[in-house]
C-alpha positions as CSV (number, residue, x, y, z in Angstrom):
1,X,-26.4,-26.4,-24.1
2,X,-23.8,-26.0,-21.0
3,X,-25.1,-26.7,-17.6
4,X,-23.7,-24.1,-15.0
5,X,-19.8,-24.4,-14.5
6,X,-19.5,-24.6,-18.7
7,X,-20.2,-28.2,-18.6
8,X,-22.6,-30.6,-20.2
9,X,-25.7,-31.8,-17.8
10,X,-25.4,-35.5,-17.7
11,X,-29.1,-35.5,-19.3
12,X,-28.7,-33.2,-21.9
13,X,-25.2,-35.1,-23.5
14,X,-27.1,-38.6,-22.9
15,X,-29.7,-36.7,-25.3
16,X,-27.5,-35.5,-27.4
17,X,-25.5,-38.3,-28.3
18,X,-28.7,-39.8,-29.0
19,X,-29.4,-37.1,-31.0
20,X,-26.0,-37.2,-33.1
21,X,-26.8,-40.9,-33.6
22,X,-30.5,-39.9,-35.1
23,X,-28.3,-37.4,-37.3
24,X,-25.9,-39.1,-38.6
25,X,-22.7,-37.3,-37.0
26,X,-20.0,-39.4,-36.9
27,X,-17.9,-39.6,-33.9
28,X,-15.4,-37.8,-34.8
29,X,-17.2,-34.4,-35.9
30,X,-19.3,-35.2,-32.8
31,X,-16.5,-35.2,-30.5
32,X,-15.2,-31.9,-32.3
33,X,-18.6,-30.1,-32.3
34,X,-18.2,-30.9,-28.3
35,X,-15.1,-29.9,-27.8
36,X,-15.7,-26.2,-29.5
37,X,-19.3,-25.6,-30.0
38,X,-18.8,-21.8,-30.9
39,X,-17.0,-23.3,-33.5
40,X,-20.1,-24.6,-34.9
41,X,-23.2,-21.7,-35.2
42,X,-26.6,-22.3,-36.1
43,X,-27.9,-20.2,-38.9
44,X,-32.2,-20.6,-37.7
45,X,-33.8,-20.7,-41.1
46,X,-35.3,-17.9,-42.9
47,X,-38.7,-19.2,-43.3
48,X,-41.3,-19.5,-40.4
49,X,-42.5,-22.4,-41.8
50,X,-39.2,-24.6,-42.2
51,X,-38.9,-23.5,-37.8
52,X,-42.0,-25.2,-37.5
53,X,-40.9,-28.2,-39.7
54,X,-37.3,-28.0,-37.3
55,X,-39.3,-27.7,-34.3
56,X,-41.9,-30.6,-34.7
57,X,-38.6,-32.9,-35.9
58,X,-37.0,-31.6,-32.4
59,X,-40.3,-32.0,-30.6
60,X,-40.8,-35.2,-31.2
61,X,-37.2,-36.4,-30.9
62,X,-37.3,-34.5,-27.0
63,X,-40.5,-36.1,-26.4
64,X,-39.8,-39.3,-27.1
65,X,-36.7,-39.7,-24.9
66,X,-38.5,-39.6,-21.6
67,X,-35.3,-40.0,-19.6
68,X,-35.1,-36.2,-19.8
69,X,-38.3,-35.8,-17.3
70,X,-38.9,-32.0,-16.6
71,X,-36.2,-30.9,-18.7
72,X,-37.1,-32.1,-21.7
73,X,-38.9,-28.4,-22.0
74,X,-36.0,-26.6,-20.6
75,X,-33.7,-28.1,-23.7
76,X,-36.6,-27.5,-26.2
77,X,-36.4,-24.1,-25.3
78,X,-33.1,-24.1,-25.9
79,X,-33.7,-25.4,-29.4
80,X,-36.4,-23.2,-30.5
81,X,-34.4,-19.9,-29.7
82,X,-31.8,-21.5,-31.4
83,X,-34.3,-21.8,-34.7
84,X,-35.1,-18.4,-34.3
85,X,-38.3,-18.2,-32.0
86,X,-38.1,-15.4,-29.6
87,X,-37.2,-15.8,-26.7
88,X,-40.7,-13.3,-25.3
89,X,-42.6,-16.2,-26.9
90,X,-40.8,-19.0,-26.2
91,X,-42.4,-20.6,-23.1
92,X,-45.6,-20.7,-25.0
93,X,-44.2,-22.0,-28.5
94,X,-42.9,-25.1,-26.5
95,X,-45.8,-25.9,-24.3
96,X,-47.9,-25.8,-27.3
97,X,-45.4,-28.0,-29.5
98,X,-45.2,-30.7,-26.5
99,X,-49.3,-30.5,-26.5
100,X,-49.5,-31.5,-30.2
101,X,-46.7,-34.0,-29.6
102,X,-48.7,-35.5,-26.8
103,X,-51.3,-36.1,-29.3
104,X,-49.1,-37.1,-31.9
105,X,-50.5,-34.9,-34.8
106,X,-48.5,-34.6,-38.2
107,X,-46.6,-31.9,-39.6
108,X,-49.6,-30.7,-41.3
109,X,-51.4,-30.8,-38.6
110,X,-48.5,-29.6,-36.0
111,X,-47.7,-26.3,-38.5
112,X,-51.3,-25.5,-39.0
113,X,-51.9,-25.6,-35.2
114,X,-48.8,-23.6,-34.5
115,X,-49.8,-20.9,-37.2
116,X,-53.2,-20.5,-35.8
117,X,-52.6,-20.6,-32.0
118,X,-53.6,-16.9,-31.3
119,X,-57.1,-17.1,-32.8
């Protein structure tokens, strides 16, 4: 999530401290998981389907903050190699999340879309 230089794009932390907020984090473990994010991994899950889940929850919560303008796709990407989507793919994986976002489906209809978008 670091901007170039190692620090935080004034965006991105306005997103997530939003984000911790929406989660639940309190300040303290925020301010921790800040201060040493290495300290901190994310294990993507196992299951293709529970990305999809993680990635319509992210999608929507990147979509809806339109403060982030133009990057809201370049810190979605960030998030769905962080859940485990390749990074060959990923361009494609987000456009088409943001296009079901944009036309607000469910997660029924988001992870059958997703699961289908090759044919």
């Amino acid at each position: 999530m670091y901007a170039d230089g190692g620090k935080f794009d004034p965006d991105e932390k306005k997103f997530l401290d939003k984000l911790a907020v929406k989660l639940d984090i309190s300040d303290e473990e925020y301010k921790e998981i800040l201060a040493n994010p290495l300290k901190y991994p994310l294990n993507p899950p196992y299951l293709y389907v529970e990305r999809l889940e993680n990635l319509y929850n992210i999608s929507r919560v990147v979509h809806h903050d339109h403060h982030l303008g133009d990057k809201q796709e370049t810190l979605l990407r960030k998030f769905a190699v962080a859940l485990g989507f390749t990074i060959g793919n990923v361009n494609y994986i987000v456009n088409k999340a943001l296009a079901l976002i944009d036309k607000k489906v469910d997660l029924d209809t988001f992870i059958y879309e997703m699961q289908n978008m090759n044919r």
